[in-house]
C-alpha positions as CSV (number, residue, x, y, z in Angstrom):
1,X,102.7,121.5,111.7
2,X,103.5,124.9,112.5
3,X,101.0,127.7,112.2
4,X,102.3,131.0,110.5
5,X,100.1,134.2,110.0
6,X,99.6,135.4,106.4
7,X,97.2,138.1,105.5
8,X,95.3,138.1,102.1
9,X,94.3,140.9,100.2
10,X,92.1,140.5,97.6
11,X,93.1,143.7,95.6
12,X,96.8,142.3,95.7
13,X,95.2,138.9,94.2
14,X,93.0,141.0,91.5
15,X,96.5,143.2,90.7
16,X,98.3,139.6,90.5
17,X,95.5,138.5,88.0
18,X,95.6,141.4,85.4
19,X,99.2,141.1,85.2
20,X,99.2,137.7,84.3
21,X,96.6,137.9,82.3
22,X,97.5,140.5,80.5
23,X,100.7,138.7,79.8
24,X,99.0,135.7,78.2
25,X,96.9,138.3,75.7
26,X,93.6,138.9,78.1
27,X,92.7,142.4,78.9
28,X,89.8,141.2,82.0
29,X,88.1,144.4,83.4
30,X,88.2,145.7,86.5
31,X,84.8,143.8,87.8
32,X,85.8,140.6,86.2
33,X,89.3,141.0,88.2
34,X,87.2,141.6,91.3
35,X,85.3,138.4,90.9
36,X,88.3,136.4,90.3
37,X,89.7,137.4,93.1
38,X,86.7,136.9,95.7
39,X,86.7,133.1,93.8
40,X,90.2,133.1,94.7
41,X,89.6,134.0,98.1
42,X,86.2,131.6,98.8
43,X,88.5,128.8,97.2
44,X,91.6,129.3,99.8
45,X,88.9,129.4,102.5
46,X,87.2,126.2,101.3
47,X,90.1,124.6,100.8
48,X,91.2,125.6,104.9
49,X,94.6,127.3,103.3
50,X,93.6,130.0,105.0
51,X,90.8,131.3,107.7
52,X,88.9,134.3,107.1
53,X,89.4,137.0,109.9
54,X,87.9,140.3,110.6
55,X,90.4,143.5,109.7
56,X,88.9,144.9,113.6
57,X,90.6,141.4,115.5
C-alpha cells in the first residue's frame, strides 16, 4: 500500500463541524466544536488513519 502524507488540522475539522451542523439545525459553541474535533482527531489516531507528528519535524 502506498504511503501518502496528509496533514490534519483540527480547526479545519471544528470549521467542517459547525457547518454541518449548523446545516442539520445545531448551533454547537465554539468549545463544544473544539472537543469534537480533538475526538475526531484521537479517533483517526486510534484507528492508525493517521500518525500524530510534531508541527517542529
Amino acid at each position: 500500500m502506498k504511503e501518502i502524507e496528509v496533514i490534519i488540522d483540527t480547526e479545519e475539522i471544528a470549521e467542517f463541524f459547525f457547518h454541518e451542523l449548523v446545516k442539520r439545525g445545531y448551533v454547537p459553541t465554539e468549545e463544544e466544536l473544539e472537543e469534537i474535533a480533538d475526538i475526531t482527531f484521537e479517533y483517526l489516531i486510534e484507528k492508525c488513519i493517521i500518525d500524530e507528528k510534531d508541527e517542529m519535524d
